[in-house]
C-alpha positions as CSV (number, residue, x, y, z in Angstrom):
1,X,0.0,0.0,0.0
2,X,1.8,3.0,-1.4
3,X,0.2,6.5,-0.1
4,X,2.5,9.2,-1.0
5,X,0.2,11.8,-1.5
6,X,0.0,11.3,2.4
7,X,3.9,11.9,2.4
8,X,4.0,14.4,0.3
9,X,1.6,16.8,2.7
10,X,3.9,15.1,5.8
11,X,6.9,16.6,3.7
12,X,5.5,20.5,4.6
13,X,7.8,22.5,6.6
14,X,7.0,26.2,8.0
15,X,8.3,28.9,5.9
16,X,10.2,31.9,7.0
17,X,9.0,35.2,8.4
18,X,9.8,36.7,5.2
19,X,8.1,34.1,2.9
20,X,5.5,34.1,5.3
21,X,4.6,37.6,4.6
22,X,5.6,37.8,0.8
23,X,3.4,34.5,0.4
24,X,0.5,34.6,3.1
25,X,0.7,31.3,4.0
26,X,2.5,29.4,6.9
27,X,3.9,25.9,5.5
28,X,4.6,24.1,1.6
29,X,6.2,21.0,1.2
30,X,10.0,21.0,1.3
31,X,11.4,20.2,-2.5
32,X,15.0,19.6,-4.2
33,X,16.9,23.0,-4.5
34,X,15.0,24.9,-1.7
35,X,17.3,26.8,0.8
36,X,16.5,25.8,4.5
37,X,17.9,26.7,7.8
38,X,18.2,24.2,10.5
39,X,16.3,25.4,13.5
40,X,17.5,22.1,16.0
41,X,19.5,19.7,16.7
42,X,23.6,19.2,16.9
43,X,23.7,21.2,13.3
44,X,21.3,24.2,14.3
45,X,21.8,27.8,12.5
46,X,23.5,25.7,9.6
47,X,21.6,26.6,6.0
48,X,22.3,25.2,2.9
49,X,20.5,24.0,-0.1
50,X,18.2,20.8,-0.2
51,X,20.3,18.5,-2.0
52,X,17.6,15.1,-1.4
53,X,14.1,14.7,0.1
54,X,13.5,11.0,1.7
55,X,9.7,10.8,2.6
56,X,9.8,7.2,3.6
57,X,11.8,8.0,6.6
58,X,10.6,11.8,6.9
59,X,14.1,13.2,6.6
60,X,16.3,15.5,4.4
61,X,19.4,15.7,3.1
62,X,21.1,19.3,3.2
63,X,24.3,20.5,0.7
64,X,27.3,21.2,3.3
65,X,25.9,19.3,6.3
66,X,28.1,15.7,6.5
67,X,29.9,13.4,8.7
68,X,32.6,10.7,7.9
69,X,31.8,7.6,8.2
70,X,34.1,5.1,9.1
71,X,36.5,4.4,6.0
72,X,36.9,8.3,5.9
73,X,34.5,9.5,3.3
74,X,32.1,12.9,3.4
75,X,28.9,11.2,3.7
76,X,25.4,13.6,4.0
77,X,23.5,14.3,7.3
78,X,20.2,13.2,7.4
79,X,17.9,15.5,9.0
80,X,14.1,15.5,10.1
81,X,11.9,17.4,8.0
82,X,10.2,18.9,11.3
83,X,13.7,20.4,12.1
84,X,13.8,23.2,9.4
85,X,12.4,26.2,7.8
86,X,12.1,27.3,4.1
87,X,14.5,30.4,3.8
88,X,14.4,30.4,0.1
89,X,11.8,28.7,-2.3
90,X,12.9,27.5,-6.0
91,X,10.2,28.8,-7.9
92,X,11.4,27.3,-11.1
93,X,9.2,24.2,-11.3
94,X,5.8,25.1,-13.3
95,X,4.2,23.5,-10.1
96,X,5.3,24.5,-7.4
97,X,4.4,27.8,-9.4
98,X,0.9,26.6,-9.4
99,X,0.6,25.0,-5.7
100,X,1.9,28.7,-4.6
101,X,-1.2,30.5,-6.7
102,X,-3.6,27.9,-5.5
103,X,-2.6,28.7,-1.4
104,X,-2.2,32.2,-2.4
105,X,-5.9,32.1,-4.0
106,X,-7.2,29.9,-0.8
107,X,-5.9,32.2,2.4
108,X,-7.0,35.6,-0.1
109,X,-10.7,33.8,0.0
110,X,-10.3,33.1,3.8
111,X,-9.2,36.6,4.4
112,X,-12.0,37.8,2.4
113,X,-14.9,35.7,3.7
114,X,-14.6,37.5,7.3
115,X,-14.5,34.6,9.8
């Protein structure tokens, strides 16, 4: 049984301050080529590029970020999705461009219907 639109949405991480305000929305699913900042853990304040996303086992792999492993070689960190925020979104992909509009359209109803 293979649901990964379920880990797809379990992929979301919150966005920046910034984003949050430029965008209007809190969270988006983390992607290849976003920039994120590490918020806990033993690497926290570290940023870098998202180099892999591994939604199996809800983690991440971020550019700059490794440890050697025992015959000596760089290998990459793997971190949990929960322990990051998007600093920077690629907005190359056709979409992503469209999931942006569509939460864009979505919280500009909300904000509109008064509740």
């Amino acid at each position: 049984m293979n649901e990964r639109h379920l880990a797809y949405k379990a992929s979301s991480v919150h966005l920046s301050r910034e984003l949050r305000a430029k965008y209007g929305f809190r969270s988006l699913p983390v992607r290849t080529g976003d920039r994120v900042l590490i918020i806990r853990g033993d690497y926290k304040g570290i940023e870098g590029d998202v180099s892999r996303v591994d939604r199996n086992r809800g983690r991440i792999y971020i550019s700059g970020v490794y440890r050697e492993n025992a015959r000596g070689e760089q290998r990459l960190v793997p971190i949990p999705i929960n322990s990051v925020i998007l600093i920077k979104i690629d907005e190359k992909d056709k979409w992503r461009q469209r999931i942006i509009e569509r939460k864009r359209k979505t919280v500009k109803e909300v904000s509109e219907g008064g509740a």
